[in-house]
N, C-alpha and C positions, 0 to 999 in steps of 0.2 A: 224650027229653030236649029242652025245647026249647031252639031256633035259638044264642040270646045264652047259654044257660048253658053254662059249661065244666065240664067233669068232675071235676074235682075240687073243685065248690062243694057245703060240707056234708059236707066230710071233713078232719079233724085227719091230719096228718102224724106220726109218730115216727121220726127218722136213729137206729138204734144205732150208736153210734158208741164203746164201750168195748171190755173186751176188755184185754187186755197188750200185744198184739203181739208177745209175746217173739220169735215165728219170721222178722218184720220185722226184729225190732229197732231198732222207730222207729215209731210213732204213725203208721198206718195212715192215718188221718184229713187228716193237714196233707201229704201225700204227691199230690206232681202229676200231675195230667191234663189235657193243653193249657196253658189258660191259668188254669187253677182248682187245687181239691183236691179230693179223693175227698169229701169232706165237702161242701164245696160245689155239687159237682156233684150231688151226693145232694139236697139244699134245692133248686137251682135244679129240677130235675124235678118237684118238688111244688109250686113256683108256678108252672112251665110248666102244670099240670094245673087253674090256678084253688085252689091249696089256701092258706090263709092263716093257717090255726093250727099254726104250726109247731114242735115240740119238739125236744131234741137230744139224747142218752141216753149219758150216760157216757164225755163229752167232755171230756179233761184240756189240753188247747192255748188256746192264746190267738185264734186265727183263725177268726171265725163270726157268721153273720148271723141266729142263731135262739136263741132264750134255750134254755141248758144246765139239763136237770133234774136235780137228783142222785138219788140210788138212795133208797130210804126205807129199804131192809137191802142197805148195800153186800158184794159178793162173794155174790148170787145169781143171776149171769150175766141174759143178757138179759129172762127171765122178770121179773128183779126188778127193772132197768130200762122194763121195758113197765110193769108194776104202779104205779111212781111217777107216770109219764107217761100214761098214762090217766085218774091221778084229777084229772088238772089237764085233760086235753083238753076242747074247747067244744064238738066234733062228735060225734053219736053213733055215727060209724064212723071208726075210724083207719086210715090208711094205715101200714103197717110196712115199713122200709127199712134191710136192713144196709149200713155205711157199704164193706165189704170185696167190694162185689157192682156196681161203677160202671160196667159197661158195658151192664145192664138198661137198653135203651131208653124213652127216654116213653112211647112209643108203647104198649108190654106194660104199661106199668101203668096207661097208660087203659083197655085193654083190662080188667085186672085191678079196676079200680075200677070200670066199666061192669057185668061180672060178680057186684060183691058187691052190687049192689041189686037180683038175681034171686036171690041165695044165698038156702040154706034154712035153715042152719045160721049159728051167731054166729064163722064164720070162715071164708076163704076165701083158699088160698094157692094160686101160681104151684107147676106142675109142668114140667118138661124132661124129655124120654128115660125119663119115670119114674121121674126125683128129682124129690123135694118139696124145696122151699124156706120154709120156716116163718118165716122170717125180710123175707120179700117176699108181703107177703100185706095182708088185709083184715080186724080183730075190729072186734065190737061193744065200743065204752067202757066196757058194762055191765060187762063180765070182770073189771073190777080184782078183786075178791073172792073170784073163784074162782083167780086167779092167785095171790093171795095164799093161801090153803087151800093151794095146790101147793107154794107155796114154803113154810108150815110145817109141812106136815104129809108133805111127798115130799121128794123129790131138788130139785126144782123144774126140773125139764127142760122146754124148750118143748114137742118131740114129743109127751112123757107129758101133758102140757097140752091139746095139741090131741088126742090118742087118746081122751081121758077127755071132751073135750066133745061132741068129733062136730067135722070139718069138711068143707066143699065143695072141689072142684079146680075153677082154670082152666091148662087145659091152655095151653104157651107155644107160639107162633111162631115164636119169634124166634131165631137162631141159637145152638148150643151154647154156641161161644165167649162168648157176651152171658152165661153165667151163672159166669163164671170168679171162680172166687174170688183173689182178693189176697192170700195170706196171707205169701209169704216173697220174698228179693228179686229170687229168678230168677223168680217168677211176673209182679212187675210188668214187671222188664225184658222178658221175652220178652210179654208181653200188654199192656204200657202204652208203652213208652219204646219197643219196635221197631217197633211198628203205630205208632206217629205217626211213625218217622223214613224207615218205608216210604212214605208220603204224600206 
């Protein structure tokens, strides 16, 4: 790569950022870390990385610096949020970032997007311990269509998506804890509000 380019020039961003929350009980998304939001903080990493097309999937709040895409068939989970947001991206490789997964350093997803332009395959998702993460990963833009096949003709599950195409691993670095999911309010307080009041 040379010198002056940054890594993420030539790659569309998508934040998923839907979902109910029902296990929160509160919009995942407008929920603080530092001096941000989980949503926020999601976008600022993809212009930390040089990315300037940036989309937002399934975002019902008021708070946000990235135009909000809606569903083209709302209530086919993330699948049918990538699918919207693909057919509008400008880059032919997306970055994919769930908004419930904020403590993925920059760092892993430079790494991550440095990765999918050796990929062999039209996907390439972060691995931990031997979890896959399908949700923090790299497609090709081309996929709207066959995302779309999935979601009328299957369940529309991301996994079954990615099984049925073929994808790459980049294995992670980066510490467990960085792949904690957010989903209810003793995960944030013990992962989000006590790591900053330990500092």
């Amino acid at each position: 790569m040379p010198e002056n380019k940054r890594p993420g020039e030539g790659i569309s961003l998508v934040v998923l950022a839907g979902g109910r929350s029902s296990r929160m009980g509160s919009d995942k998304s407008d929920l603080p870390i530092g001096e941000s939001t989980f949503l926020e903080c999601q976008i600022r990493k993809g212009r930390k990385l040089g990315i300037t097309d940036i989309q937002v999937s399934g975002y019902r709040g008021a708070c946000y610096s990235a135009p909000v895409t809606p569903d083209r068939f709302p209530g086919k989970g993330p699948l049918g949020g990538l699918e919207s947001c693909f057919r509008l991206a400008r880059e032919r490789q997306v970055l994919v970032l769930g908004v419930d997964i904020p403590l993925v350093p920059v760092e892993e997803l430079e790494r991550l997007v440095l990765r999918s332009r050796e990929k062999q395959k039209k996907a390439v998702i972060l691995r931990h311990r031997g979890k896959e993460e399908p949700l923090a990963g790299v497609y090709d833009r081309d996929l709207a269509d066959e995302m779309l096949a999935e979601i009328r003709e299957r369940k529309g599950s991301v996994f079954a998506f990615l099984n049925r195409i073929g994808y790459d691993i980049c294995d992670s670095a980066a510490p467990e804890e960085s792949f904690a999911n957010i989903n209810r309010p003793e995960d944030y307080h013990r992962r989000i509000v006590q790591k900053v009041s330990d500092k």
